[in-house]
KOLLO-752625 format. One line per 10 residues: number of its first residue (from 0); for each residue z negated, y, x of C-alpha. Coordinates in steps of 0.02 Angstrom, whole numbers, padded with zeros to 5 digits, always signed. Each point is the difference from the previous one (the first is absolute). Example, Ala and Ser with C-alpha at 12.3 -4.5 7.8 and 13.67 -1.06 7.14 Angstrom:
2
0	-00390:-00225:+00615 ~ +00033:+00172:+00069 .
END
This chain:
581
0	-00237:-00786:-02748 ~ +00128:+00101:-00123 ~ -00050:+00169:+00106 ~ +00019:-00086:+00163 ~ +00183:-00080:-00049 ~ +00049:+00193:-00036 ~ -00052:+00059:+00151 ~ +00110:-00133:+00093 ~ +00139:+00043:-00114 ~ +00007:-00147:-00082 .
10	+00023:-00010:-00170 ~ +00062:-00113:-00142 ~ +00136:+00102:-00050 ~ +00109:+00141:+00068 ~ +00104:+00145:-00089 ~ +00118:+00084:+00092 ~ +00006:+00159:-00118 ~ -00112:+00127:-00097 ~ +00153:+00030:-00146 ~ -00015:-00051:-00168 .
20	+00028:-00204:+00058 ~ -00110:-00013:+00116 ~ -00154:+00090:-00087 ~ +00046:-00118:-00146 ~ -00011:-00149:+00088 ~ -00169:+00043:+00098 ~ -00075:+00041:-00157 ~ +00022:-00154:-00119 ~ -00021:-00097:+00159 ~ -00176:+00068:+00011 .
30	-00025:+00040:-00186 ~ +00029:-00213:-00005 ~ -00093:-00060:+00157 ~ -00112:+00144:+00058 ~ -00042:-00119:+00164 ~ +00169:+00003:+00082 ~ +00011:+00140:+00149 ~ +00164:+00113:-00057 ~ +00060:+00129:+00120 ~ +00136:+00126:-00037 .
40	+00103:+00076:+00141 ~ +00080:+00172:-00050 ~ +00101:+00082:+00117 ~ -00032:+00184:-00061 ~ -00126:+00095:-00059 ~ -00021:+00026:-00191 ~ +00037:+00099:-00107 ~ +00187:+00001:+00055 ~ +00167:+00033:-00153 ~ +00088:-00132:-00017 .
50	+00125:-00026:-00124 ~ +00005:-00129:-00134 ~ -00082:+00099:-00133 ~ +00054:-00074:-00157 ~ -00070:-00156:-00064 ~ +00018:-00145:-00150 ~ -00146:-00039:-00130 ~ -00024:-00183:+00088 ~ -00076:+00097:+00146 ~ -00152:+00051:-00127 .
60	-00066:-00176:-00014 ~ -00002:-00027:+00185 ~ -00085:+00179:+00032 ~ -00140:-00070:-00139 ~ -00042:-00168:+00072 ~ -00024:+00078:+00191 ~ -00143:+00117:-00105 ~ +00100:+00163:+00050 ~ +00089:+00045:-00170 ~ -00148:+00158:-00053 .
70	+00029:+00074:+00191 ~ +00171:+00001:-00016 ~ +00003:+00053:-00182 ~ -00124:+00129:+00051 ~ +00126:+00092:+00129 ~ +00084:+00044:-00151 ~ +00179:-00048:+00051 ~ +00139:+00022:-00137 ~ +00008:-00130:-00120 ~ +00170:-00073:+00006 .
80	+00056:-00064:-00186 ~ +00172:-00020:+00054 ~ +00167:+00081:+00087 ~ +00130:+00129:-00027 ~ +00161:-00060:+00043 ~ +00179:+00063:-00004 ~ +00083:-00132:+00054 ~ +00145:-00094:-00086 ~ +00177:+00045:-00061 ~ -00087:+00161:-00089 .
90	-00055:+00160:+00040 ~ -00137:-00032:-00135 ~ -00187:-00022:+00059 ~ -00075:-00181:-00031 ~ -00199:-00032:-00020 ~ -00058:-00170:+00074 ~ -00193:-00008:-00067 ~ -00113:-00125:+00032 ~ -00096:+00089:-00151 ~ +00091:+00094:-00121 .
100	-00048:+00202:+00029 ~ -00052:+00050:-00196 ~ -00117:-00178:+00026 ~ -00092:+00088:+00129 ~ -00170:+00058:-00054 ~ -00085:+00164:+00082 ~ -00162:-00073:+00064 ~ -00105:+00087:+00139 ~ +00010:-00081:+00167 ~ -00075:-00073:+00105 .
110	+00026:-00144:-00114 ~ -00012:-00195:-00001 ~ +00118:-00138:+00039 ~ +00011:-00044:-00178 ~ +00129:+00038:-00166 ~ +00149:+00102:+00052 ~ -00037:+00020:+00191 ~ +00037:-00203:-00004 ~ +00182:+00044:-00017 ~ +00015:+00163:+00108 .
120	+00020:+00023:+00181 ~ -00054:+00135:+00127 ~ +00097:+00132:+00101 ~ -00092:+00019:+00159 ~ -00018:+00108:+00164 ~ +00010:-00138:+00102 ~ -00140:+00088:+00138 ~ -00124:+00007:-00141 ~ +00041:-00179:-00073 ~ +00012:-00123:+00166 .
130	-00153:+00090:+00055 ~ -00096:-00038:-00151 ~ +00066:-00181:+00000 ~ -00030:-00019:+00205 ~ -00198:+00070:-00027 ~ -00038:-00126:-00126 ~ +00045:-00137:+00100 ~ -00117:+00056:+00121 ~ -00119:+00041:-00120 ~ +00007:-00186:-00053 .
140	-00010:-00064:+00150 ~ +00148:-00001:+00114 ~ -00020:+00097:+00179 ~ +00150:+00106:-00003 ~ +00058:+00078:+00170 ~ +00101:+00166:-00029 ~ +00097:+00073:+00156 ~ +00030:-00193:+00069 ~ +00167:-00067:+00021 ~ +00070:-00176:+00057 .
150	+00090:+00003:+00142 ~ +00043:-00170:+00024 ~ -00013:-00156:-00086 ~ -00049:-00146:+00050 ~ +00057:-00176:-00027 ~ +00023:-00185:+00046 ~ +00141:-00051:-00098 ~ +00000:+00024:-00188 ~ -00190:+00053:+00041 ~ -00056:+00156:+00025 .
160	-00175:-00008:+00117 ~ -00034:+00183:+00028 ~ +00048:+00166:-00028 ~ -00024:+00120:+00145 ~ -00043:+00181:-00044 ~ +00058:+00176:+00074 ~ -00188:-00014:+00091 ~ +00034:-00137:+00084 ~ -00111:-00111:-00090 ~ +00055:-00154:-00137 .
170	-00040:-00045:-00171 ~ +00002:-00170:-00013 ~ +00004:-00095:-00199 ~ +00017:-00156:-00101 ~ +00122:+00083:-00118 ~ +00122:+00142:+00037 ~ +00089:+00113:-00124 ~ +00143:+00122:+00041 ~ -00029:+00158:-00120 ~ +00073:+00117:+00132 .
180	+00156:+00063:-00116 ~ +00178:+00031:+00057 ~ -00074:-00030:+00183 ~ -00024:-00172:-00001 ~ -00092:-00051:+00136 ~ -00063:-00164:-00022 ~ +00167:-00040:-00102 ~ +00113:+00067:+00157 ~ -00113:-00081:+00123 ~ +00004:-00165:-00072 .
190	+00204:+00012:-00016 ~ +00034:+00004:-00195 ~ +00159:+00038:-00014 ~ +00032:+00119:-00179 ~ +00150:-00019:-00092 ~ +00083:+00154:-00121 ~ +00064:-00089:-00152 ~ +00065:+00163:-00039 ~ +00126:+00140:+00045 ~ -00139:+00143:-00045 .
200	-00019:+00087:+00176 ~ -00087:+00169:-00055 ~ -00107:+00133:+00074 ~ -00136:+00103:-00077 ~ -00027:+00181:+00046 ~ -00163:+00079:-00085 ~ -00111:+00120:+00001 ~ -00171:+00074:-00097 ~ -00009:+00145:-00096 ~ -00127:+00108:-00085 .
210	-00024:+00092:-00170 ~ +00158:-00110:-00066 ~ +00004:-00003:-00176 ~ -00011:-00193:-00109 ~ +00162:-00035:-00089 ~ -00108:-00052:-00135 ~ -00214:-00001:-00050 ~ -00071:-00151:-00134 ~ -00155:-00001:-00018 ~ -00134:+00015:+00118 .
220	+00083:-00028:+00155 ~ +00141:-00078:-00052 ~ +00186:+00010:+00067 ~ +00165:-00071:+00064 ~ +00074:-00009:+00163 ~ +00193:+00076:-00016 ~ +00149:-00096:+00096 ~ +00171:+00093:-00005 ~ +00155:-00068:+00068 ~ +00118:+00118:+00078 .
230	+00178:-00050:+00064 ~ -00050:-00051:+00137 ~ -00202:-00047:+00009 ~ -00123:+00014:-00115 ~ -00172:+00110:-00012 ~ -00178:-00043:-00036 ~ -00126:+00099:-00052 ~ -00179:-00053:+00007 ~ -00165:+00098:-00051 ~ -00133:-00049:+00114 .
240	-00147:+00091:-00087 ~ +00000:+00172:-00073 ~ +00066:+00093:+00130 ~ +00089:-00129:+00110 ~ +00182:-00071:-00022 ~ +00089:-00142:+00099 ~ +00200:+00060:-00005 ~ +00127:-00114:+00088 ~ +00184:-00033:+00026 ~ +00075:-00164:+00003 .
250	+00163:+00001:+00072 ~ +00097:-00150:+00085 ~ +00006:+00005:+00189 ~ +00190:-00002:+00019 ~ +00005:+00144:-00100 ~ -00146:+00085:+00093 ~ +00097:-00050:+00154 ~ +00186:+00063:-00073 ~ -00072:+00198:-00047 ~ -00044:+00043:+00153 .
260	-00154:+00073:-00061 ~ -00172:+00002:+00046 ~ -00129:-00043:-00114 ~ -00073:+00147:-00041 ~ +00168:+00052:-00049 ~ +00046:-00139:-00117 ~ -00170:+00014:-00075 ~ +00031:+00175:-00053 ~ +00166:-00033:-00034 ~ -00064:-00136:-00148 .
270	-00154:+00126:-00066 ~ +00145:+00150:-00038 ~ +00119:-00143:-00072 ~ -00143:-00071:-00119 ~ -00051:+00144:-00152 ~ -00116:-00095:-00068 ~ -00100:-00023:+00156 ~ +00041:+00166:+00084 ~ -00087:+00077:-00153 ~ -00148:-00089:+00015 .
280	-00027:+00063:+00195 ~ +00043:+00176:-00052 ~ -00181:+00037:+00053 ~ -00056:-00107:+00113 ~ -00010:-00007:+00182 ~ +00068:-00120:+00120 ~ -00147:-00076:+00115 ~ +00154:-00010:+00122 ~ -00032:-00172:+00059 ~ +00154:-00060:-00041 .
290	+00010:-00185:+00083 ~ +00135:-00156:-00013 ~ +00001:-00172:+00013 ~ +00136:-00142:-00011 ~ -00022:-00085:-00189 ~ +00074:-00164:+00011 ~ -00016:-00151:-00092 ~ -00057:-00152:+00093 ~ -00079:-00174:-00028 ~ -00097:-00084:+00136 .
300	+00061:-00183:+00032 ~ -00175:-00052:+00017 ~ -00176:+00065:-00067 ~ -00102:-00124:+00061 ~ -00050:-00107:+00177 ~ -00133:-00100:+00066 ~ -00139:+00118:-00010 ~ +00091:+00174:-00060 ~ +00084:+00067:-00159 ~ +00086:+00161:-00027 .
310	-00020:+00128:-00155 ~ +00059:+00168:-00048 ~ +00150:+00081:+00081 ~ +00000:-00117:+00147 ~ +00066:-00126:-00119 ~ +00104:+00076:-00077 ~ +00057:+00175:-00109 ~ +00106:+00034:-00138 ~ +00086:+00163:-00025 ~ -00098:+00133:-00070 .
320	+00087:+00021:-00169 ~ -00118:-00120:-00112 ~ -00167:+00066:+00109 ~ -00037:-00204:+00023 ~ -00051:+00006:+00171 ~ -00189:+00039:-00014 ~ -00011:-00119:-00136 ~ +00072:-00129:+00135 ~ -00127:+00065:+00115 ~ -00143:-00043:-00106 .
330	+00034:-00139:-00095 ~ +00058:-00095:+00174 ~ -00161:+00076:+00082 ~ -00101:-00111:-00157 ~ +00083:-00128:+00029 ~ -00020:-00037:+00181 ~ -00181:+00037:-00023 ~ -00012:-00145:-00128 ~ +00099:-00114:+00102 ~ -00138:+00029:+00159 .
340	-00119:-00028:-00124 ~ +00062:-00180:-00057 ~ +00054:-00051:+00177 ~ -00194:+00045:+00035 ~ -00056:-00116:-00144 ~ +00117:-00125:+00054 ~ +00016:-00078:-00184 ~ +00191:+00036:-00023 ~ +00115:-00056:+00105 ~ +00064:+00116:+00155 .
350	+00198:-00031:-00013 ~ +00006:+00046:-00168 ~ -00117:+00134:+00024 ~ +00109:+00095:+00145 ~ +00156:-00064:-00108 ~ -00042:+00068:-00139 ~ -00029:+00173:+00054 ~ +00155:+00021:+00099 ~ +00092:-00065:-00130 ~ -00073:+00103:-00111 .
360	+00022:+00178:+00095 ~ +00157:-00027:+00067 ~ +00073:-00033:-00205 ~ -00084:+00179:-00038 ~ +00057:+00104:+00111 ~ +00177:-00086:-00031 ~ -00005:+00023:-00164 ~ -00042:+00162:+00040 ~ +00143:+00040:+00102 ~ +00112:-00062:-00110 .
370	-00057:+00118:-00142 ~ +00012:+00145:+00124 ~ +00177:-00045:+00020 ~ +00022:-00017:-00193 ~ -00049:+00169:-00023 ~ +00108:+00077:+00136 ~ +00156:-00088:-00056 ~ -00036:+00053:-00169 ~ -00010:+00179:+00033 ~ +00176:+00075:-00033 .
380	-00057:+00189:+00039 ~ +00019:-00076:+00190 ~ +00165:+00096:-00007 ~ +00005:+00036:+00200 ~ -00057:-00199:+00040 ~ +00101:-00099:-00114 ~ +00056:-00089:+00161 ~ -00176:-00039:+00031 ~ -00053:-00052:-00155 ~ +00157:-00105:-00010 .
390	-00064:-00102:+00157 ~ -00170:-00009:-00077 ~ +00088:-00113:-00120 ~ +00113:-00092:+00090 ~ -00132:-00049:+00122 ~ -00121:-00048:-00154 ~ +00129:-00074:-00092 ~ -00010:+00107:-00128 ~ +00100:+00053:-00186 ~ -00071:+00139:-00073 .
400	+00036:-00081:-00150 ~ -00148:-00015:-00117 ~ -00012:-00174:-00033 ~ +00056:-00040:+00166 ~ -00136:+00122:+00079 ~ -00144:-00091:-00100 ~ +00046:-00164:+00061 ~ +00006:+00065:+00175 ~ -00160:+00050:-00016 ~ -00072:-00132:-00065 .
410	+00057:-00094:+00166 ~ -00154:+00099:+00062 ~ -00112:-00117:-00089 ~ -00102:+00060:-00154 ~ -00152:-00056:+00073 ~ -00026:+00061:+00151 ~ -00120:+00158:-00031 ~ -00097:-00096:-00114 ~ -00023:-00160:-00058 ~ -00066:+00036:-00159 .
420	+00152:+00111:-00080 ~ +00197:+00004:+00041 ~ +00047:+00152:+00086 ~ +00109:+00046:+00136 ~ -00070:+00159:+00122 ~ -00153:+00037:-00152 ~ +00158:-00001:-00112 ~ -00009:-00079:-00148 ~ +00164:-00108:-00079 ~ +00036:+00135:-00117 .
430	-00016:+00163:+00108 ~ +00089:-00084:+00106 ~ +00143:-00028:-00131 ~ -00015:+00158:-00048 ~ +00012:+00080:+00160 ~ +00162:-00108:+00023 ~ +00057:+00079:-00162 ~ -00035:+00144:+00061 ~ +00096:-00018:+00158 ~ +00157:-00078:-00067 .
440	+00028:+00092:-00149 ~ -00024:-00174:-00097 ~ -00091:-00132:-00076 ~ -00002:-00165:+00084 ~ -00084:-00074:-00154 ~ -00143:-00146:+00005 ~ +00021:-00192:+00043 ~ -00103:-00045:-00140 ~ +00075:+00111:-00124 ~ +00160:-00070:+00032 .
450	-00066:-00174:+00008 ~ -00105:-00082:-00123 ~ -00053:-00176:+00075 ~ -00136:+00000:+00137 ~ -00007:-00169:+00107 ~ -00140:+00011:+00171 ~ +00086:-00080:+00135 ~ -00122:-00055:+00145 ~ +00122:-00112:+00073 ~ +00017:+00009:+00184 .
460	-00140:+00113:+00034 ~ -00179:-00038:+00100 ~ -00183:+00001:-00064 ~ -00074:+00123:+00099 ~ -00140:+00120:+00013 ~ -00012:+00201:-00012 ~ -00158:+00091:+00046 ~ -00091:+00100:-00134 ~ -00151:+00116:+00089 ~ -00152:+00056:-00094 .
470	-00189:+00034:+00071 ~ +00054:-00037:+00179 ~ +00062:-00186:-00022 ~ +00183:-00055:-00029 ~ +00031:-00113:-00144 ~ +00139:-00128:-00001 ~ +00120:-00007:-00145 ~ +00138:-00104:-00038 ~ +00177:+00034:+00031 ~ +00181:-00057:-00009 .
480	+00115:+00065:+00163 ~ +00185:-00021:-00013 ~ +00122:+00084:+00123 ~ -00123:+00105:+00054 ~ -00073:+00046:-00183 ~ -00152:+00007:-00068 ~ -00059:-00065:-00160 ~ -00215:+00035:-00016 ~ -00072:-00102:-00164 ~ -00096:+00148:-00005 .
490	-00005:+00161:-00101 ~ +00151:+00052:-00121 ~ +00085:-00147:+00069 ~ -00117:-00151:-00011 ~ +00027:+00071:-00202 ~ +00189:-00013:+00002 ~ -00016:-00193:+00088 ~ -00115:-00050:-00117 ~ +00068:+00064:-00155 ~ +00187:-00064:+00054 .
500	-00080:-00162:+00030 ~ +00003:-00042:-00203 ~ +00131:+00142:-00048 ~ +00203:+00034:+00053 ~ +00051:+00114:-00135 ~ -00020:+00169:-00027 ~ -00064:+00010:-00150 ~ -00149:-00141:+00046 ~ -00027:+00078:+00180 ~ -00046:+00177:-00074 .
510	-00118:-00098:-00132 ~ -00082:-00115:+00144 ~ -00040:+00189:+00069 ~ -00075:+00077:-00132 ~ -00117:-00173:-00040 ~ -00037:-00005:+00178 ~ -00091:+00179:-00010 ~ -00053:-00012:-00158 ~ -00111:-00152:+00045 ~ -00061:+00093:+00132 .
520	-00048:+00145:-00117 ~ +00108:+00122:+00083 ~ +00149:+00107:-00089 ~ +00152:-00090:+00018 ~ +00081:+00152:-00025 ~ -00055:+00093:+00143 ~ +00051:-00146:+00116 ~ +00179:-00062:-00074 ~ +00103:+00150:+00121 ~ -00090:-00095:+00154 .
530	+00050:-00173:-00053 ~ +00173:+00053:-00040 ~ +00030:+00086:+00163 ~ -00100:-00161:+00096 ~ +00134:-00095:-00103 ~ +00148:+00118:+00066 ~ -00069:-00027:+00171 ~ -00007:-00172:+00008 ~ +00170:-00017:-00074 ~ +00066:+00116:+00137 .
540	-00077:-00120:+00145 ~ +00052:-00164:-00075 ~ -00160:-00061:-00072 ~ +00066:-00005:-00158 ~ +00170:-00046:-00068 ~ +00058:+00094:-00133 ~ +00141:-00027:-00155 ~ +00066:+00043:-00143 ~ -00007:-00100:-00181 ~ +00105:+00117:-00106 .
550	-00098:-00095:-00154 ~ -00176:+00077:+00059 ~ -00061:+00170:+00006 ~ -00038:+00080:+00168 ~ -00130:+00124:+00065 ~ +00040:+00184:-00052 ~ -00003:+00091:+00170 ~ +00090:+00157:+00068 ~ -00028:+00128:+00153 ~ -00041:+00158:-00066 .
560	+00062:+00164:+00055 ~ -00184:+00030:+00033 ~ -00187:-00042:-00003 ~ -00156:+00067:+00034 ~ +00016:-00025:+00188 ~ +00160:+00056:+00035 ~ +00100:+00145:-00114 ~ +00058:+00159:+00029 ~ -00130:+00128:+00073 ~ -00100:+00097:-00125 .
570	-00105:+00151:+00080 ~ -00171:-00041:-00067 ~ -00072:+00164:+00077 ~ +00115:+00135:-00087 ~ -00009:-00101:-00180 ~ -00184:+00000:+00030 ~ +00025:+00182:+00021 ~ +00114:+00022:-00136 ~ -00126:-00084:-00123 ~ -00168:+00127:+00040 .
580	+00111:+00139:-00003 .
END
């Protein structure tokens, strides 16, 4: 019967793109529930570049459960442990590690996703990668049509009841998902509107070269993508494997529009402007496929109908400069397959369901946004665009003042990438203080250094639900929603509630943390900068009220000039050198 519903393309669910979303999706969707029919429609014909190439250690997990973590480890992509950044009111060079380079250990590859890979990322050629990723879902199970694009969709109403194919033929499904990128067609054809809570309107102009040397070698494999602001754009740099490199050009569009330049022109215009990159192509080739595409931020108004959702790009995207937007491509992929799964099962309830994943990606890629403009307002080396920066922060409503930045931030919500820790775009509270530090030239100092009395204040907010995914089902776990936060009793923060349940000041608080892990048998040392920034969060959204008793201590706590995730760069590769010589 299964065979015979195929040939009558008819299946349970249909994904309108190969990419990194839609191969996500198909996967855990048959990983989960190998009996449901899953086509993928994918207009060309892979392997095909796309760019994209840098990605965040959340995608890891993801790339494990689908069962495809060894093929992709095995392509031997660079392993990203961080980013080179001049950015900033300096000329200096700035690390941002998700591991710490001299905590890297040499080990042979191909290796496990276990110890130190947990916290790295990957670089990828983007031909290699969505082809691996597009393969296994076939090889799972999902019948994956390459060279097959969707001319028209079909719909009556808020439904969509076929889609009709360049052939001629349809493709007719229960469930829908548009994970066709920056094109959009189910999104356009159903008549979501998209709204740019931003004034970020840049273009990208790249190109691939060969032979180009790394700007720095840890390890076995491992590396650092380089992003260098000029006056007037910025550059990235991107090793895709050990000969391959991903170099682009940022560059707003009115400025684009106001040289009277071509591309190609602009782009070599930034490589002879930037040393430091320049050096590292000295001898390389150019593949000379130089290409361009509009890079603006956008938020679909709506993610989810009657019988569709969208995922990826078509979404949404967030500039560039944080490389979020395959990690939004994944995780949003996971969890529309979940959500199909539970509306399948029928146990949960379908409003909150649908609800709860709109609500859910639309906060992301906001918050995501937001940070992007953070960054570019911060950058003070924009010498040609201060105008543009300028409206960046009038249109955010933003003072690059360093206390004042942190609490606009926070407006993002703290837990909106996960539920489990407070972070804002895989930032955590104090990178992100720092990085304000960094920015402004000053300290905007802590709530709950400054403050000393703790009181949880749940008044006026709604119990509610968030979804927590594991093995294929969604879990519901309580929450508190007020003005359109979210409070999960789950995590780092169902330890703050509970412990400011029986404590208020400072001094009892950090006790009630230590005795909470130490009945647990866990180190309350290794935990107390997690429950201290949770703490600074929920101050920051309202949860908590904080004040000071000038009779009672308060919590030491200060930003400092640096940690192991973000300080100034150190070139592992030439003090390696220095040492064996």
């Amino acid at each position: 019967m299964a065979g015979q519903r195929r040939r009558q393309n008819i299946y349970d669910v249909a994904i309108i793109g190969g990419g990194p979303a839609g191969s996500t999706a198909g996967t855990l969707l048959k990983k989960y529930a190998p009996q449901l029919n899953v086509v993928i429609l994918e207009r060309e014909i892979f392997p095909r570049d796309h760019v994209g190439e840098s990605m965040l250690p959340m995608i890891n997990l993801v790339l494990q459960e689908m069962g495809c973590w060894d093929k992709v480890e095995a392509a031997d992509f660079p392993i990203k442990i961080g980013a080179t950044y001049r950015w900033g009111r300096t000329d200096d060079l700035w690390d941002f590690d998700f591991l710490a380079g001299e905590k890297f250990e040499d080990k042979s590859r191909p290796s496990p996703y276990q110890g130190q890979r947990l916290q790295t990322a990957f670089q990828v050629d983007r031909s290699i990668y969505d082809k691996i990723l597009l393969d296994h879902a076939q090889e799972i199970g999902c019948e994956v049509r390459q060279s097959t694009k969707v001319v028209e969709v079909r719909r009556d109403g808020d439904r969509i009841t076929a889609l009709l194919l360049e052939d001629g033929s349809d493709v007719t499904a229960r469930y829908y998902l548009d994970a066709s990128g920056s094109a959009g067609i189910l999104r356009r054809a159903v008549g979501v509107e998209v709204d740019s809570p931003t004034s970020l309107r840049n273009i990208a102009i790249w190109d691939y070269w060969q032979n180009a040397d790394w700007a720095v070698e840890i390890g076995v494999g491992g590396t650092r993508i380089q992003v260098m602001s000029l006056g007037w754009g910025w550059l990235w740099f991107i090793p895709l494997g050990p000969m391959r490199t991903s170099v682009g050009l940022v560059v707003p569009a009115d400025y684009y529009k106001s040289s009277g330049k071509k591309p190609a022109e602009l782009y070599q215009e930034a490589l002879a402007a930037e040393p430091r990159i320049s050096d590292l192509l000295a001898n390389a080739r150019s593949e000379n496929k130089l290409a361009t595409t509009r890079d603006w931020s956008f938020l679909a108004s709506r993610m989810v109908g009657e019988n569709w959702f969208l995922a990826g790009e078509s979404a949404g995207f967030a500039d560039p400069i944080l490389s979020a937007g395959m990690t939004l491509a994944h995780t949003a992929a996971r969890e529309v397959a979940y959500t199909i799964l539970e509306l399948d099962r029928g146990a949960l309830d379908r409003q909150w369901l649908l609800k709860r994943y709109e609500e859910s990606q639309q906060a992301r890629i906001r918050a995501h946004i937001q940070f992007a403009d953070f960054w570019y307002c911060g950058n003070g080396i924009f010498t040609d665009l201060q105008k543009y920066t300028s409206e960046i922060a009038s249109t955010a409503g933003l003072k690059m003042d360093a206390d004042e930045a942190f609490r606009w931030l926070s407006t993002g919500g703290f837990a909106n990438d996960s539920y489990q820790f407070a972070q804002v775009g895989t930032w955590d509270v104090t990178a992100i203080k720092l990085l304000a530090k960094h920015f402004t030239g000053k300290d905007g100092g802590w709530d709950i250094g400054r403050n000393n009395v703790f009181d949880l204040r749940l008044e006026g907010s709604e119990r509610d639900y968030v979804p927590i995914l594991h093995d294929g089902q969604i879990q519901k776990v309580r929450c508190y929603t007020r003005n359109g936060k979210t409070l999960p009793n789950y995590g780092d923060f169902l330890v703050v509630i509970r412990v400011l349940r029986s404590n208020r000041f400072a001094e009892d608080v950090v006790k009630g943390f230590h005795q909470f892990f130490r009945e647990r048998g866990h180190d309350p040392r290794k935990h107390m900068p997690y429950m201290l920034q949770t703490l600074e969060a929920m101050v920051a959204e309202g949860w908590v009220e904080a004040s000071h008793d000038p009779s009672r201590p308060s919590i030491p706590i200060a930003t400092p000039d640096e940690t192991d995730s973000v300080h100034p760069n150190r070139d592992y590769k030439f003090a390696k050198a220095t040492a064996e010589g």
